[in-house]
N, C-alpha and C positions, 0 to 999 in steps of 0.2 A: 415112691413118695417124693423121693427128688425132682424127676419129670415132672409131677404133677405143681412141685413148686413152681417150679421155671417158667413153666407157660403159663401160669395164674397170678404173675407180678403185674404190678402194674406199673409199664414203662416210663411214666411222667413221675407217680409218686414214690417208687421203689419198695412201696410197703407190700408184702403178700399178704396171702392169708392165713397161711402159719404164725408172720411174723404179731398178724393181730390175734390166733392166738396164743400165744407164746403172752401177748401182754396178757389177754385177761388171767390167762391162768396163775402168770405173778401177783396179777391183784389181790385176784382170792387165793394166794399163799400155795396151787399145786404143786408139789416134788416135782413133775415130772419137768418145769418149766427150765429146771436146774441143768439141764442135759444138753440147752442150745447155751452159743456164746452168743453175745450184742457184736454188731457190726456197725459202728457210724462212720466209718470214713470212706468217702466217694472216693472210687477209682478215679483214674487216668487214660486214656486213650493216648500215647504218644505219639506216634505215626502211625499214620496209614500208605503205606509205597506199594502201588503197583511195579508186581516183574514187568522187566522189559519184554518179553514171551507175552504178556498181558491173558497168561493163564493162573494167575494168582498171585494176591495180595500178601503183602510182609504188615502186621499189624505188630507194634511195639505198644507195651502197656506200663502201668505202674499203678499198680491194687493192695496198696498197706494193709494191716487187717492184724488182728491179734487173735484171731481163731482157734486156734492149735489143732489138736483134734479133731476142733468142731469143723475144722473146712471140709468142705463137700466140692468146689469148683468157683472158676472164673467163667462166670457166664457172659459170654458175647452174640451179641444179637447184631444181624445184622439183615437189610434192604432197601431192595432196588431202588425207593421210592421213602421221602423224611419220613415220611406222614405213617408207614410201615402198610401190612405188616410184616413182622418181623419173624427172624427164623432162629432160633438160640443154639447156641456150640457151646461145650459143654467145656472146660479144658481141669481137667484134674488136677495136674500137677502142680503142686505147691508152691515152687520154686520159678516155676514158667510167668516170662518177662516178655517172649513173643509166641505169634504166631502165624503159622502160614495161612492159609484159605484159598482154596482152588477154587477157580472161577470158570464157569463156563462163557460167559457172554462179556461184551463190549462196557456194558451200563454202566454209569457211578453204583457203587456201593456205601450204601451208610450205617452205621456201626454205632453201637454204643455197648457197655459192660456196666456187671454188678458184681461184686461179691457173693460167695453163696454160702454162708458156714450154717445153714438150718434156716432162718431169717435171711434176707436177702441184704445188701450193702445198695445206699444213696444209687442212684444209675448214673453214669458218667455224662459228657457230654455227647450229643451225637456230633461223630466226627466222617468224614465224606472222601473218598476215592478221588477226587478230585481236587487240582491245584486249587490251592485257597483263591478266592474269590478278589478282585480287585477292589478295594475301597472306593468308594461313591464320590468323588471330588465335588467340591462344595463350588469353588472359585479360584480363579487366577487374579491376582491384585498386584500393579506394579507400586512400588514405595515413590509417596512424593518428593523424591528427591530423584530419584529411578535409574539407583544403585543396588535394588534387586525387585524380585518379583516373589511375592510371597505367593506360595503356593496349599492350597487347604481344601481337606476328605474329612469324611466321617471314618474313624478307626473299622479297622476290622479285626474284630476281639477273638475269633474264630480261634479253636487251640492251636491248628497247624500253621494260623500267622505269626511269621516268626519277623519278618522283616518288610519295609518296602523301598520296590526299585522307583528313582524319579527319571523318567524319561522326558527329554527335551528335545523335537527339531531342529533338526541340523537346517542349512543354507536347501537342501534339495528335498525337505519335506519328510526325512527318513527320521524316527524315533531313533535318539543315542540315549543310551543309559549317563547320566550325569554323578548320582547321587545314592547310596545307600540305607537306607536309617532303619536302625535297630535298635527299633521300639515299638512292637504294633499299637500300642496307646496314644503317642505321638499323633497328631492330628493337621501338622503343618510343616512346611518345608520354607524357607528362605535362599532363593539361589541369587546369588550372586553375582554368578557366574555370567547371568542375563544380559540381553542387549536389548532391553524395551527400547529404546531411542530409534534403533535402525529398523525396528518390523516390529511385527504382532510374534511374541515366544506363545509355543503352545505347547502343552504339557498332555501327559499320559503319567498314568501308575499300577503298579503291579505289585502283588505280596508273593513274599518269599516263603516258600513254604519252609515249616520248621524242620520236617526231615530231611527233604534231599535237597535243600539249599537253592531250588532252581525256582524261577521266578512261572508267579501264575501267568493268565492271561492278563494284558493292558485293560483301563477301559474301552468302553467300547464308543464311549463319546470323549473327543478329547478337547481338551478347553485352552480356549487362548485368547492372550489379551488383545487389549483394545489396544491399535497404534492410531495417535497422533501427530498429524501434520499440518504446517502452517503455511501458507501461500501470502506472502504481505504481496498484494498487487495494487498500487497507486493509480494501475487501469480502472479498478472497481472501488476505489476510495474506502478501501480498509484490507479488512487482512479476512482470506478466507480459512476455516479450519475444515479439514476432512480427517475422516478417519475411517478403520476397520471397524466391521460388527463383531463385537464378544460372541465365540465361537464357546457352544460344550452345552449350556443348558437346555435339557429335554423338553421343557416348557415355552422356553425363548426369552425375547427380553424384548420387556414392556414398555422403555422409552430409554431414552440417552438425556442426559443433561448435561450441559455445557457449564462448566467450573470456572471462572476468573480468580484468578489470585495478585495482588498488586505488589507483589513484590515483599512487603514488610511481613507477611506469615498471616495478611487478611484471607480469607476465600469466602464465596461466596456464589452459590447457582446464577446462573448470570439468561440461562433459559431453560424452557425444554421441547425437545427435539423426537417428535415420532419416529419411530423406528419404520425405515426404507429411505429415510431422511439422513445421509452421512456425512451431509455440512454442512458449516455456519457461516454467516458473513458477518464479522464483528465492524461495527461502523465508526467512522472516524471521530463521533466524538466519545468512544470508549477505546479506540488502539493508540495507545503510548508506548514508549520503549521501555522495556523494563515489566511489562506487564506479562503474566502467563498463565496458564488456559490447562484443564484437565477432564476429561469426559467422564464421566458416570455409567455404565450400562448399568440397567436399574432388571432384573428380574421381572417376571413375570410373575403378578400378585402379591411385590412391592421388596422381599428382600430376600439375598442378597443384593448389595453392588458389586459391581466390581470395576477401580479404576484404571485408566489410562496411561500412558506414560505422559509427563510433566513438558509442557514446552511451551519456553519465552521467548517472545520479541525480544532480541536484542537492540533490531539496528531496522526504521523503518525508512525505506528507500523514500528518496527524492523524488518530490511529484516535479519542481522546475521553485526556483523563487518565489517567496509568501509576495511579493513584491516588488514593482519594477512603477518607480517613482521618477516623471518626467517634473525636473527642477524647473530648468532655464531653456527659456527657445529665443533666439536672439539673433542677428544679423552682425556680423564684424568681416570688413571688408570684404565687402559682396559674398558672402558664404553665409548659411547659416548653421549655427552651431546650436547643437540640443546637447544637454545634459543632465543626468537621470542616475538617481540613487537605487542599486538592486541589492537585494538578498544575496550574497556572494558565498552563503553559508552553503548552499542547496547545488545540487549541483545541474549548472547548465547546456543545455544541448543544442537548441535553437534559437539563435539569437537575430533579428532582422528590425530594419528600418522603416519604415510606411512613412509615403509620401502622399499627397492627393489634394486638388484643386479644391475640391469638398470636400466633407465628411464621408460622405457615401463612396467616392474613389479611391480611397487609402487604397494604398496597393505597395509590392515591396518596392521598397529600393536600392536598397543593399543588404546585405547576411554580413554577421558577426562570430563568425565562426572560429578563425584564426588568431582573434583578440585576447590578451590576457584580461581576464574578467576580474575587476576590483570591485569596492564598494558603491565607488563614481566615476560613471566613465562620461565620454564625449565623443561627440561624431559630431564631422565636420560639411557641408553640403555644399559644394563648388558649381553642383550645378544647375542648384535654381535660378529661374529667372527673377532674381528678387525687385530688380527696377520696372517688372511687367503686369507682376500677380503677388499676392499673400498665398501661404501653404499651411496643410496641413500634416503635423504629423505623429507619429507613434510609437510607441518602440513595443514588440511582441515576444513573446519566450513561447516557443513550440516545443512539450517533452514530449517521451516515447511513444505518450498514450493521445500522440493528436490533438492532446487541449491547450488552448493559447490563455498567458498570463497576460495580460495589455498593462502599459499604463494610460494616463492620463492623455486626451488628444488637446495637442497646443496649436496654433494658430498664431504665425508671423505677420507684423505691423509691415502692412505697404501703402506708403507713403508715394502721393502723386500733387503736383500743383500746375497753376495754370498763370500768365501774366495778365493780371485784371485791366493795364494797359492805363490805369489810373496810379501809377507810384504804388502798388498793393501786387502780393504776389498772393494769390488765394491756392492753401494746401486743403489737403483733406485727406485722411486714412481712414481704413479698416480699424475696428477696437484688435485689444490683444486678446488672446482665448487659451486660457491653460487652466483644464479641470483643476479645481479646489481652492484656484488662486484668488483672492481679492484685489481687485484694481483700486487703488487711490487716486489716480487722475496720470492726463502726459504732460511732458515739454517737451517743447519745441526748440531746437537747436538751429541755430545757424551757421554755417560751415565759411571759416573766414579763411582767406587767401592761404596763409601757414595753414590750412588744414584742420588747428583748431575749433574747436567749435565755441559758441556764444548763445545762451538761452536767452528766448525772445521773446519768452513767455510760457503761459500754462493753460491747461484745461480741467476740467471736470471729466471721471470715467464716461459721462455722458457725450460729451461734445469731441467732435469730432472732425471738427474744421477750424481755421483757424489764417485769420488777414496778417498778413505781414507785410509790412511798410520797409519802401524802398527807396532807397536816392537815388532821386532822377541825376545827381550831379555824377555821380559815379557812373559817367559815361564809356568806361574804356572797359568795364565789365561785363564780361560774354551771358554771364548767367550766373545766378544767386541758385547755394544748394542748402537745401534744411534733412534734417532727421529729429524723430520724433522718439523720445525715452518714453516707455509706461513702469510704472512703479507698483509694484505690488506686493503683498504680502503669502506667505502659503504657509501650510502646515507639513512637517517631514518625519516620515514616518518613527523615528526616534522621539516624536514630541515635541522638538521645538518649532520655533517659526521663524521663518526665513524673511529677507526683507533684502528685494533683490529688485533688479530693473531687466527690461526687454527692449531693446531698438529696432529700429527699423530702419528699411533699405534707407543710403541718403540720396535727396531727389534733388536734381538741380534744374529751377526754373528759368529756359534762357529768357534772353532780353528782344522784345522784338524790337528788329530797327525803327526807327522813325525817322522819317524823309520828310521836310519842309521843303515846299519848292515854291520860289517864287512865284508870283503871274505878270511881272512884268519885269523888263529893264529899260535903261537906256544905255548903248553902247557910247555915244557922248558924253554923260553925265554920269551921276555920282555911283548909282548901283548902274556899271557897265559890265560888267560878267553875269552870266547864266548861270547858275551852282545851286544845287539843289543842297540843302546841310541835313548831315546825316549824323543821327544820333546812336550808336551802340554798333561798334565793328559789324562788317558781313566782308564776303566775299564775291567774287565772281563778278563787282560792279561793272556797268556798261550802261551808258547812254546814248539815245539819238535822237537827232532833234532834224525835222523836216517842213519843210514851206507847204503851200496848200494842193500844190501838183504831186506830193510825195516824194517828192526830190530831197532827199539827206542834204541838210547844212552844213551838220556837228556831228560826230560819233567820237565819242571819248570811255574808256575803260579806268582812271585815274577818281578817285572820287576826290581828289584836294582841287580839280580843274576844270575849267566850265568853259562856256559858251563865250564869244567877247564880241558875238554879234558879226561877222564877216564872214563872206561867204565868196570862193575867188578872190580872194583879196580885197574885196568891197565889203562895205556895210551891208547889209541886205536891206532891201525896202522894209516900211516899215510895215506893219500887219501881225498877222494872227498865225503861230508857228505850234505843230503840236510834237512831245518828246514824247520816249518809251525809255524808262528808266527801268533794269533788271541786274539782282543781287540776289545773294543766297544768305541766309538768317543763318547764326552760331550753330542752331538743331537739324541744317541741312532743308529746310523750310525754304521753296523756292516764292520771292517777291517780285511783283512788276507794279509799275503804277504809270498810270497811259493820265496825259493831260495837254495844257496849251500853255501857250506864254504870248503876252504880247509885248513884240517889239517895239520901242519909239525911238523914233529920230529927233 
């Protein structure tokens, strides 16, 4: 009768068929029903420990029951395979808490028990020869602040989970055991201990079996986070993000989105990023300092996420100066001097001068390398030809990434005149030329003996020449010199306006001489000397005067002394005598003037 129970239960519902009749026969009141006891309370399966011989199993149980009498056995069933079928062992003995089980083969074995007091007891759970199963990890998530990595599994409820081990990569790839937790319910881990900032942490977890304390197998996917890193390159005008791919999901991961946060506790998707795709290039009118950035791997078929580790711009490198501001271009004693407000905030690396006849020849002229760099500097130019040509020029900021900051190109006032030969000395310059500036008009200076100068007038930004009246009586002056001021306004990158002037080279107009020569004398009478009168110093004077065979009369080098008409000691006859007068002008200007004179007696 026994036998025939055991293998007529039914291993899901635990009811036989005795035990259904045992009920009807209570219904309808039979005596006989009186002779089984009720069993409601489900065994226990406590371990299952394979010997190390791995010729039999040590099963430990726990089968309350208030039977007495009625007990008949601890039915345990057990096979190769969950799904069964099953084979039942019978175990009699009342008091029996284990059992052995000899095994012939390698397989897992799975096991499950009933109580058997006539009616059969609830069926346990089935419990498995094999180390408990590793819980299914969900996700690895670094904390936005990324002072740990929370780690999270689906429980394994399993009876022989008794604990799980958290394993974490070491520096060479190796799983260390970290962490213990006992609680198979527990469904998350928070390690601390983590370094999301330096690398991607990757995780494994294993359950502890509840009998012999030794951990199951790892997963077999192991999951690791996403690392973030930032590249601020001023070469590619913003900051690039890269990162590792979330490593563990058997599905994979469906896209990455890229996080902004500004710092006050805002966030927000800033894009999204197909997966093969593991950087961003954030563009400079979104990369500030202070600003930070967190990745998303998004799941495949939308959830979970899982985040990145947390990383801010501190500190965004120096492209070179927002700004390199040419003030003043100007001429003081023969030099020309620039000066130019920079960005001094920034830090500078290549600092150079362009000089050039035109626009199109800028080219250097000096490096500014050695210079301590302030807000307003000056450089000085000794070796234009400022009394020859006007210049152009520039000042440049070369940074690491080969791009030039310019400022503004200026262009120096060269001032040139000519003796109009009429009491007028006619000048004329080039305009001034400085990006941004407004010209209001020039003057005209006149440079007096002390050095001094004296304005002799003005012009319109238009006009660009300019008559200056001379006194013929100020005969002992070599050459009259002028310089021309322009006046202008500009705006400075702080906002205000500047209200400054530019000069130019000073030009001095010599005097040509002027020679009156008589055409006749009389060496008797009142005009009896030869003398040619000469007006505005020269040099080198010399004269000769010769009769009509070319025979020299007079040669004289002296220009206060002339001719007094004798020649040997005699008067010369009277006639027609022709001189060659030669002197050198103040400018180095060589003069001769060929003519005749006539003699009378």
């Amino acid at each position: 009768m026994n036998s025939y129970i055991q293998f007529l239960t039914d291993r899901k519902t635990g009811i036989s068929i005795p035990a259904l009749v045992f009920t009807l026969l209570f219904l309808l009141g039979g005596n006989s029903a009186k002779t089984f006891a009720q069993v409601d309370t489900q065994p226990e399966i406590l371990c299952v420990n394979p010997q190390p011989s791995g010729s039999a199993i040590d099963i430990t149980f726990n089968a309350p029951h208030t039977c007495g009498t009625a007990f008949v056995s601890y039915d345990l069933y057990y096979s190769n395979s969950p799904s069964g079928p099953f084979t039942v062992i019978a175990i009699t003995d009342i008091n029996a808490e284990t059992y052995t089980h000899a095994i012939s083969t390698a397989s897992p074995v799975y096991y499950y028990m009933q109580v058997n007091c006539g009616p059969l007891s609830p069926s346990s759970e089935i419990v498995s020869s094999l180390p408990p199963e590793a819980p299914e990890l969900v996700r690895v998530n670094v904390s936005t602040d990324n002072t740990f990595v929370r780690v999270e599994w689906i429980p394994n409820l399993a009876t022989n989970a008794y604990a799980y081990i958290i394993y974490r990569d070491d520096e060479n790839g190796n799983a260390v055991p970290i962490d213990t937790i006992y609680n198979n319910e527990l469904d998350f881990y928070l390690d601390n201990g983590a370094l999301p900032e330096e690398g991607p942490q990757a995780y494994r977890i294993a359950t502890m079996d509840s009998c012999t304390l030794a951990p199951g197998p790892v997963n077999a996917l192991e999951h690791a986070t996403v690392h973030l890193t930032v590249n601020v390159d001023d070469c590619e005008d913003g900051a690039v993000l890269e990162w590792t791919d979330y490593q563990g999901w058997s599905d994979g991961v469906e896209e990455y989105v890229v996080m902004s946060e500004d710092g006050t506790g805002g966030t927000a998707p800033l894009d999204t990023v197909t997966v093969g795709v593991n950087t961003y290039l954030v563009t400079p009118d979104l990369l500030e300092a202070g600003q930070c950035y967190r990745i998303l791997a998004i799941r495949s078929g939308g959830s979970p996420f899982a985040s990145s580790n947390r990383i801010c711009i501190t500190d965004i490198p120096a492209g070179g100066p927002e700004y390199i501001f040419l003030k003043t271009l100007t001429i003081e004693n023969g030099e020309v001097v620039a000066e130019w407000e920079i960005d001094d905030t920034q830090e500078i690396t290549f600092l150079e001068i362009k000089r050039g006849g035109n626009i199109g020849d800028l080219a250097r002229l000096s490096e500014l390398n050695d210079v301590t760099i302030t807000p307003m500097m000056e450089y000085r130019d000794n070796t234009a030809a400022v009394n020859n040509s006007s210049y152009y020029y520039q000042i440049t900021h070369t940074d690491g990434c080969i791009r030039e900051r310019n400022s503004q190109i200026g262009r120096t006032i060269y001032l040139r005149g000519r003796d109009e030969l009429n009491g007028v000395d006619g000048l004329e310059w080039n305009a001034f030329e400085l990006g941004d500036a407004v010209i209001s008009g020039y003057t005209v200076y006149r440079q007096e003996p002390d050095s001094s100068l004296t304005a002799i007038g003005f012009t319109t930004p238009d006009e660009l020449t300019f008559q200056a009246s001379v006194d013929p009586a100020q005969a002992d002056v070599q050459a009259f010199c002028y310089m021309v001021e322009a006046a202008y306004t500009i705006d400075c990158p702080d906002g205000s306006t500047a209200n400054l002037t530019s000069q130019s080279n000073v030009f001095c107009v010599p005097r040509t001489p002027r020679i009156f020569v008589p055409t006749a004398f009389k060496p008797t009478g009142v005009n009896n000397i030869f003398k040619p009168v000469l007006r505005y110093p020269t040099d080198n004077y010399s004269i000769k005067v010769m009769n009509r065979w070319g025979e020299v009369v007079y040669s004289g080098s002296d220009p206060d002394s002339g001719w007094d008409g004798r020649h040997r000691g005699e008067i010369a006859p009277q006639g027609v005598y022709v001189y060659v007068i030669q002197m050198t002008a103040s400018n180095g200007r060589q003069i001769e003037r060929k003519g005749s004179v006539m003699l009378l007696r």
